[in-house]
C-alpha positions as CSV (number, residue, x, y, z in Angstrom):
1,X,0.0,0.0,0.0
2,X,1.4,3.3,-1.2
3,X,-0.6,6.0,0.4
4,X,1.2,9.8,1.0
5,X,1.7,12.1,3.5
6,X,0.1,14.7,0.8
7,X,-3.1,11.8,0.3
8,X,-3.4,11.9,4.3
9,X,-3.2,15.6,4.6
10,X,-6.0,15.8,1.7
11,X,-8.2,13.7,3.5
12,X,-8.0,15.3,6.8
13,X,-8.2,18.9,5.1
14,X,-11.7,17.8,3.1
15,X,-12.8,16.3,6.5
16,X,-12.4,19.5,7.8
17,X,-14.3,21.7,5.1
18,X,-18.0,21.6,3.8
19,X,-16.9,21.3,0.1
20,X,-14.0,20.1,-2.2
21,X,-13.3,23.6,-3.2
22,X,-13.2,25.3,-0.2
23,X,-10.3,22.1,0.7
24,X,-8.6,22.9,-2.6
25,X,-8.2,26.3,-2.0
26,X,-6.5,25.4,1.9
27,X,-4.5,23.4,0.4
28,X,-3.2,25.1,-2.6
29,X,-4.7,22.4,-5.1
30,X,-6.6,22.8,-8.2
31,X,-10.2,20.9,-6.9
32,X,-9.6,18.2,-9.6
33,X,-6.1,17.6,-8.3
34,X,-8.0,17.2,-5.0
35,X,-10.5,15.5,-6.1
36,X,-8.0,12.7,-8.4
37,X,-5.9,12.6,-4.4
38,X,-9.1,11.3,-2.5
39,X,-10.1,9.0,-5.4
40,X,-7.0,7.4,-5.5
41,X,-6.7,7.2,-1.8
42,X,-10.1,5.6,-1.4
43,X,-9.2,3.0,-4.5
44,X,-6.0,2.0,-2.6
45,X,-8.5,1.4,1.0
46,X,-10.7,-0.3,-0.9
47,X,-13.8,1.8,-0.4
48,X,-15.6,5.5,-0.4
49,X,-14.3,7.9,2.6
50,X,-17.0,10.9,1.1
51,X,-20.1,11.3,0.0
52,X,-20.5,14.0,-2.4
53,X,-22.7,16.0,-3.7
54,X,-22.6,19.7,-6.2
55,X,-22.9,21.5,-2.9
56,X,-21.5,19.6,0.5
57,X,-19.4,16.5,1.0
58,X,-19.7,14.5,4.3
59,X,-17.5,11.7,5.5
60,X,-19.0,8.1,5.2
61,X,-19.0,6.3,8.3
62,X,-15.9,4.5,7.2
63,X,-14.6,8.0,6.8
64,X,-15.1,8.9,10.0
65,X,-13.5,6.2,11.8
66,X,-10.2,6.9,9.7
67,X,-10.1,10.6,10.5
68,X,-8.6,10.3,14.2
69,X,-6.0,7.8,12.9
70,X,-5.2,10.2,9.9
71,X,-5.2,13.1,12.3
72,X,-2.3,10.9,14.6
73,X,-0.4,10.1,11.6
74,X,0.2,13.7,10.8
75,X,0.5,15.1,14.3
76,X,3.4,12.0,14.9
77,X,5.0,12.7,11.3
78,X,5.5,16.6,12.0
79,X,6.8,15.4,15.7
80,X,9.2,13.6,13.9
81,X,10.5,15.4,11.3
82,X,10.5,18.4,13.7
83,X,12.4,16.7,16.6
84,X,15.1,15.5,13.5
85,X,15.3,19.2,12.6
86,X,16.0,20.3,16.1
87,X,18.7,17.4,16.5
88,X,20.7,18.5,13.6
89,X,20.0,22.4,14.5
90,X,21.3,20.9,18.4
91,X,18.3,22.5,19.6
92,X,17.4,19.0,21.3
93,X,19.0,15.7,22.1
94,X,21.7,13.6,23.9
95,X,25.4,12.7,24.0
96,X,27.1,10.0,25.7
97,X,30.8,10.4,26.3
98,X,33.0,8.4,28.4
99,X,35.8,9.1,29.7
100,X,38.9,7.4,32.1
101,X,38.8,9.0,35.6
102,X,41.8,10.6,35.4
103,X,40.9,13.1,32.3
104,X,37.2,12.9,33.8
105,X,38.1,14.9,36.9
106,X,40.6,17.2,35.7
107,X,40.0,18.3,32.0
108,X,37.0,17.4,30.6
109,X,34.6,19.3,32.8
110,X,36.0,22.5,31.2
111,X,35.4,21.4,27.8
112,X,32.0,20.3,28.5
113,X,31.0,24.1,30.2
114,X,32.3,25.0,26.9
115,X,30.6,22.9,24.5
116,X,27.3,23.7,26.9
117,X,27.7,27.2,26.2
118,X,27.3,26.4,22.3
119,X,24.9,23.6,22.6
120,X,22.7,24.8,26.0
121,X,19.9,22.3,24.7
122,X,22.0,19.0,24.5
123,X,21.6,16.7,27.6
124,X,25.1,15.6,28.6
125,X,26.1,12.2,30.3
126,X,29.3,11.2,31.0
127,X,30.3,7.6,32.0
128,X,33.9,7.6,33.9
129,X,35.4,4.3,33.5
130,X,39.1,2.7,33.4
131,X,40.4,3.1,29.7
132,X,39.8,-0.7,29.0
133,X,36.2,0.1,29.5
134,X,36.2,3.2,27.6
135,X,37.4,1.1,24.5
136,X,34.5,-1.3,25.1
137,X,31.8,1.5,25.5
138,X,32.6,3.2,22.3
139,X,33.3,-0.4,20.2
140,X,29.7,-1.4,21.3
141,X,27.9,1.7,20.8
142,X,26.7,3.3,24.2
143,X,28.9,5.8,23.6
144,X,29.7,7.8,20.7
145,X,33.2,9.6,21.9
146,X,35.7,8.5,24.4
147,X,38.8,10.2,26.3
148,X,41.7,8.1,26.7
149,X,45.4,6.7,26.5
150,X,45.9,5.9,23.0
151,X,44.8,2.2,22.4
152,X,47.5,-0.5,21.8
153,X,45.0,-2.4,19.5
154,X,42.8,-0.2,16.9
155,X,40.5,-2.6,15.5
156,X,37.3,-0.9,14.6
157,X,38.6,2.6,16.4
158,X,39.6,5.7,15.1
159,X,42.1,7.7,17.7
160,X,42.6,11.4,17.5
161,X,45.8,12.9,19.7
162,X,45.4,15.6,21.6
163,X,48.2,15.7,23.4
164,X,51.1,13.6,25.2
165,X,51.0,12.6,29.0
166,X,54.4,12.6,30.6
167,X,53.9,10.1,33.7
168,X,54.8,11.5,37.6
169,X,55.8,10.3,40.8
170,X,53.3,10.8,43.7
171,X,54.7,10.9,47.3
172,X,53.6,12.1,50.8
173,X,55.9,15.4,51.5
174,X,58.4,13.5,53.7
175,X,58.6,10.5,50.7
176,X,59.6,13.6,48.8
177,X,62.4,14.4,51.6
178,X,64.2,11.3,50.8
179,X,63.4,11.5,47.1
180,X,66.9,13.4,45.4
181,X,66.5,16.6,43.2
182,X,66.3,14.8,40.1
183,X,64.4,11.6,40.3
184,X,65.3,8.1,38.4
185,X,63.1,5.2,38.0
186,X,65.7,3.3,40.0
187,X,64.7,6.2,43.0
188,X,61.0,4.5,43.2
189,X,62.2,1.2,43.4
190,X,63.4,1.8,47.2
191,X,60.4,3.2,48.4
192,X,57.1,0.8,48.5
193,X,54.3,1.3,46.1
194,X,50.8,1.5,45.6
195,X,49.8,1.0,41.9
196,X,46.7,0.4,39.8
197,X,44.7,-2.8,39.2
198,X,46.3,-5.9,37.2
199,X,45.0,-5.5,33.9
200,X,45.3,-1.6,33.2
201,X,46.7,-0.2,31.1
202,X,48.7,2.4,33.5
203,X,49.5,-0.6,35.6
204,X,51.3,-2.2,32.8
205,X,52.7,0.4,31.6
206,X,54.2,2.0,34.7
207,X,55.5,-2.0,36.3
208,X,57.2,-2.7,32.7
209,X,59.0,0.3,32.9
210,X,60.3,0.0,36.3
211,X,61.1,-3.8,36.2
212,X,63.8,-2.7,33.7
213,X,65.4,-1.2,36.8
214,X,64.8,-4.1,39.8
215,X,62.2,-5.5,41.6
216,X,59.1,-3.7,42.6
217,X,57.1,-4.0,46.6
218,X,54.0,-3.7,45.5
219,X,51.8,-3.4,48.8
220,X,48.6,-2.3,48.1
221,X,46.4,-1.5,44.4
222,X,43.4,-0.3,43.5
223,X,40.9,0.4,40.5
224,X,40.6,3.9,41.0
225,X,42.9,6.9,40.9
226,X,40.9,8.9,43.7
227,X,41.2,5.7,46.0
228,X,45.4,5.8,45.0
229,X,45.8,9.1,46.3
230,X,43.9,8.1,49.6
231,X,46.7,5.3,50.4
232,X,49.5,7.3,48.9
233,X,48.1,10.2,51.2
234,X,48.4,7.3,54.2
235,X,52.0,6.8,53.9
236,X,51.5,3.4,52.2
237,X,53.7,3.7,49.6
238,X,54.4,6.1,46.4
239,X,52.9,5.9,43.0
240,X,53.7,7.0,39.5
241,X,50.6,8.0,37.1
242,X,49.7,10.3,34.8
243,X,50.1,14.1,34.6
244,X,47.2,14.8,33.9
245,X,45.9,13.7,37.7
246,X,48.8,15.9,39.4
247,X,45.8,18.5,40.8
248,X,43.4,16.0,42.4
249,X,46.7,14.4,43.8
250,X,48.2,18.1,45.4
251,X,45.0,18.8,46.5
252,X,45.2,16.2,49.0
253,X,48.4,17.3,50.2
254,X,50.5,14.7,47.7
255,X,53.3,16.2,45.9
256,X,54.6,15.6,42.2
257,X,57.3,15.0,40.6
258,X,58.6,14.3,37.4
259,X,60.8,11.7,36.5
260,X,63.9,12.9,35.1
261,X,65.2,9.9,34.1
262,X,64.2,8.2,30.6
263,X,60.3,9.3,31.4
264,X,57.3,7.7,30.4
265,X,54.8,9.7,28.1
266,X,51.6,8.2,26.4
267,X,49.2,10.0,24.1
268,X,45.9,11.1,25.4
269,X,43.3,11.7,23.0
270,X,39.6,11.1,21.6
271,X,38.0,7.6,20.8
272,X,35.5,7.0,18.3
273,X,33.6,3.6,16.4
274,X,35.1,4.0,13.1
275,X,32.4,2.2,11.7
276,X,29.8,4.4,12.8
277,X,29.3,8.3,11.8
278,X,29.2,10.6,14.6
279,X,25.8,12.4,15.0
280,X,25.8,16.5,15.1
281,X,26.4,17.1,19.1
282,X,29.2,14.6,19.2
283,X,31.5,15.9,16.1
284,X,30.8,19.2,17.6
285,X,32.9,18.1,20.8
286,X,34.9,16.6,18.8
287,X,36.4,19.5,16.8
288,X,35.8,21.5,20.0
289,X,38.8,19.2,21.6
290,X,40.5,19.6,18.8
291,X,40.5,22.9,18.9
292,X,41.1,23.1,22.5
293,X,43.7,20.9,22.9
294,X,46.0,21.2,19.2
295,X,46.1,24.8,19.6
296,X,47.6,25.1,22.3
């Protein structure tokens, strides 16, 4: 069954009027284009929606039990198309982002008061979650952009730098007191340490690097950054992490350091399925940390 938008709007429109011509004129027809519209409409149903006559139609009952339907179709079709238009104007809608912890709670709540200023109607949420699950949330589709360490493996990701992480010692001040003026990897290895979960990718990266330089006393880990500072902050042991977390660490008294010695640095940049498009809100943010972050 082929039946239009226009053949719907004709019907509801001579529904609404005591004669074909005064419908016509509504609806910017000639009355025999109006009149060919219903004929064909009521040929595809199967049966008469008018009865006519030189001076009044009226709807047949059959006509009458189609007008509330006809008058839904429209009202949900111009919902539709109008709630489309207001997407791609970013008058209306929602993004997903995700984000690991660590760029989550320093840098991107700055870049999401900016991109609220431009977009004040788009409904943001924001899933923090280690990189590995980033990766996961973008490949599967709950999320449309991700923030994160540049992924070893690509497959089915497209990553766009933003800018390179040089890693940091964290250390109570009086770990600091017994930490030298320059510091080495070989410096860390004499104090105990607190490090991330097996399995992550800052864990990996940070216990291959200093295993090139001795054995590590690993005493206590943890799946989140906040919860690292905590036991750093206890006198547990020292940690090395990214930069990029060196405020939330000094606001809890911690201080940083960088590592003189051969340091570590990883790219930190945006995530996105590279078999999917993005939709209008999300490449927005996307050339908006662009531009934030290659600029500079």
């Amino acid at each position: 069954m082929d039946i239009s938008y226009k053949q719907v709007k004709a019907f509801v429109e001579v529904a609404n009027s005591s004669t074909f011509a005064e419908a016509a004129i509504c609806l910017h027809l000639s009355q025999p284009a109006l009149s060919t519209s219903i004929k064909k409409l009521e040929a595809q149903l199967g049966g008469k929606l008018f009865e006519r006559t030189t001076r009044h139609v009226a709807m047949t009952p059959e006509g009458e039990m189609l007008l509330p339907n006809a008058l839904r179709l429209l009202r949900d079709w111009e919902n539709t198309f109008s709630d489309m238009k207001n997407v791609f104007a970013m008058s209306k809608g929602q993004l997903t982002v995700c984000s690991m912890p660590s760029f989550a709670e320093s840098l991107l709540p700055t870049l999401l008061k900016q991109f609220h200023l431009k977009a004040p109607n788009i409904n943001l949420r924001v899933v923090d979650v280690v990189m590995e699950q980033v990766i996961h949330e973008v490949l599967a589709g709950r999320c449309e952009l991700g923030f994160s360490f540049e992924p070893e493996r690509k497959d089915g990701l497209m990553f766009e730098p933003l800018f390179d992480d040089q890693f940091v010692v964290v250390a109570t001040p009086e770990q600091n007191a017994r930490l030298g003026a320059r510091i080495s990897w070989s410096d860390c290895l004499n104090f105990s340490l607190v490090m991330m979960n097996r399995g992550s990718a800052v864990r990996q990266w940070t216990q291959e690097k200093l295993q090139r330089y001795g054995s590590l006393k690993i005493v206590a880990e943890t799946g989140q950054l906040a919860t690292l500072g905590k036991l750093i902050k206890s006198g547990l042991g020292l940690s090395i992490m990214p930069s990029i977390c060196s405020k939330q660490m000094q606001d809890l008294g911690l201080v940083v350091r960088k590592i003189d010695d051969n340091p570590l640095s990883k790219r930190i940049g945006l995530i996105t399925n590279s078999r999917k498009g993005l939709s209008v809100p999300a490449q927005q943010l996307w050339n908006l940390a662009i531009d934030e972050y290659k600029t500079n």
